[in-house]
C-alpha positions, 0 to 999 in steps of 0.5 A: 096084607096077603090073599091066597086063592083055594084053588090051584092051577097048572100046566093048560091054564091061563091067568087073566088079572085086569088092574085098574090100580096098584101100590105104589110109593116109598117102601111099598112092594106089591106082588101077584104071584103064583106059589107052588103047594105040597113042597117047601118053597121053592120046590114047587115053584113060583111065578112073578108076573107082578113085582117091584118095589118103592119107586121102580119105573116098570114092572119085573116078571121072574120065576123060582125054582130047584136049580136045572131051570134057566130062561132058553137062549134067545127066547122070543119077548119083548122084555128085557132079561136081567138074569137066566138062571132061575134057581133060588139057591144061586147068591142073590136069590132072584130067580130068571128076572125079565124086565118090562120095557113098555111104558107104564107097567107099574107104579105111579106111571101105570096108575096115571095111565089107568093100569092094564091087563097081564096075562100068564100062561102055564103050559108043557112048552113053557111060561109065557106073560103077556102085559097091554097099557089100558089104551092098548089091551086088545078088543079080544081081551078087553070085551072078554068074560068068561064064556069068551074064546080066547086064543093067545096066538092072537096075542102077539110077542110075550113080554117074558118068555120062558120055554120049555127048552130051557125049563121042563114046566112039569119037572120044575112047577107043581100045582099053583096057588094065586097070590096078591100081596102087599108089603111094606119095606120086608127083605127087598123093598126096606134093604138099606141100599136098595131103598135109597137107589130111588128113595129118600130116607130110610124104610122104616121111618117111612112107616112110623106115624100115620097111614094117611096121606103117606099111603094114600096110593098104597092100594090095588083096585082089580076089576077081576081075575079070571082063569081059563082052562084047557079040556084036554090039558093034563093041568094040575088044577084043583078046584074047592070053589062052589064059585066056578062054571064051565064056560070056555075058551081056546089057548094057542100054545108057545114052543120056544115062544112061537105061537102055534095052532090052537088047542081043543077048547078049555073051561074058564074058572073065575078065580074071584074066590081068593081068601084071606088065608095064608098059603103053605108055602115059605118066603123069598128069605127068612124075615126079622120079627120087625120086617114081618110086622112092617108087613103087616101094615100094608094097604090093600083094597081089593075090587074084584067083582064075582063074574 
């Protein structure tokens, strides 16, 4: 199942997402994402800041692009870098892979610990992701609405970090779409080899027969997704909401993942309009007529009360 947001954001903009609940279990894969539009995929793009599949035990964040993309040497986080060469062309196709090292930052575990908050940053110094467990989302964040001043200098360390330095955000990135997603089994979560590192069985005979209780936990519960943008930013962002305002707030900016001053105040737009439209650009991989029905077959109750 698969919601893609109207709107699209770019470099000034900050992704707010509160998840109380995500999909969890055997050959289940959620997603949130951010897609690049007006060019085949990956040309345009394309954010991972919620990813992974079947029994993971964290969170992966990633980005996809044209080849000359890398993570910067040395990027300040707290994450785990996997892999530094963005590309999708490269042979496996996974991008710059950052993984978390907190807790409980998807799963089974995040659910248990009552979920928590990722944020994500698209500015000219780079693309900077942030994640808090509910017990440590900070008071900024967790009273915040969206008239709220927010200031990511205040944040901390980014859990991934992908400067600038090392990938020019307005040469690798065009305006971006939001995306939740869930699948069943597809061209990572149902692969023979991967299924089995943390699953018993197979994938497909994971989804034949009922749904209940097999993917009783299949489902996402967010209590919003909210974005911010800066007044004097050149973002990308376009706007085909009538849901949206003009309330603001303030973002610090990242070069090379230091935080420096503040910019002037930016807008806030709630980015609770998503619709059940397909967006336009293509899958990771090219999938069989079998993996695309496996997919749709996902679970997904999405809670996203209009702010």
């Amino acid at each position: 199942v698969r919601i893609t947001s109207q709107d699209t954001y770019g470099a000034g903009n900050l992704i707010i997402i509160d998840v109380a609940h995500m999909p969890a279990g055997c050959s289940v894969w959620p997603a949130f994402w951010t897609l690049g539009t007006g060019k085949e995929w990956p040309h345009a793009g394309e954010i991972d800041i919620i990813e992974g599949i079947n029994l993971l035990p964290r969170n992966q964040m990633a980005l996809h692009t044209d080849p000359g993309c890398v993570q910067a040497p040395n990027a300040e986080q707290s994450g785990a870098t996997i892999s530094t060469n963005c590309a999708s062309s490269t042979q496996d196709g996974r991008g710059c892979v950052v993984a978390q090292t907190k807790q409980n930052s998807y799963g089974a575990s995040f659910n248990q610990a009552g979920g928590g908050v990722f944020v994500t940053q698209l500015d000219v110094s780079g693309v900077f992701i942030w994640f808090w467990n509910r017990a440590d989302i900070p008071n900024e964040i967790a009273t915040a609405t969206s008239t709220t001043n927010l200031d990511t200098a205040t944040f901390g360390m980014p859990t991934a970090s992908y400067p600038s330095t090392g990938c020019n955000y307005t040469q690798f990135f065009g305006p971006q779409q939001l995306v939740l997603l869930t699948t069943l089994c597809g061209s990572w979560a149902g692969v023979p080899s991967i299924y089995a590192q943390t699953c018993p069985g197979t994938c497909i005979s994971k989804v034949l027969g009922p749904g209940s209780p097999t993917y009783d936990e299949a489902y996402w519960d967010i209590a919003y997704i909210r974005t911010y943008l800066a007044q004097n930013s050149t973002s990308t962002a376009t706007s085909t909401s009538t849901a949206t305002d003009n309330s603001s707030a303030t973002t610090g900016s990242h070069a090379g993942s230091a935080p420096t001053a503040s910019t002037p105040p930016i807008t806030g737009n709630n980015a609770n309009n998503a619709t059940g439209s397909q967006g336009n650009g293509a899958p990771r991989d090219s999938e069989t007529p079998l993996q695309r029905l496996l997919a749709t077959l996902g679970i997904l109750s999405l809670l996203i009360p209009l702010f």
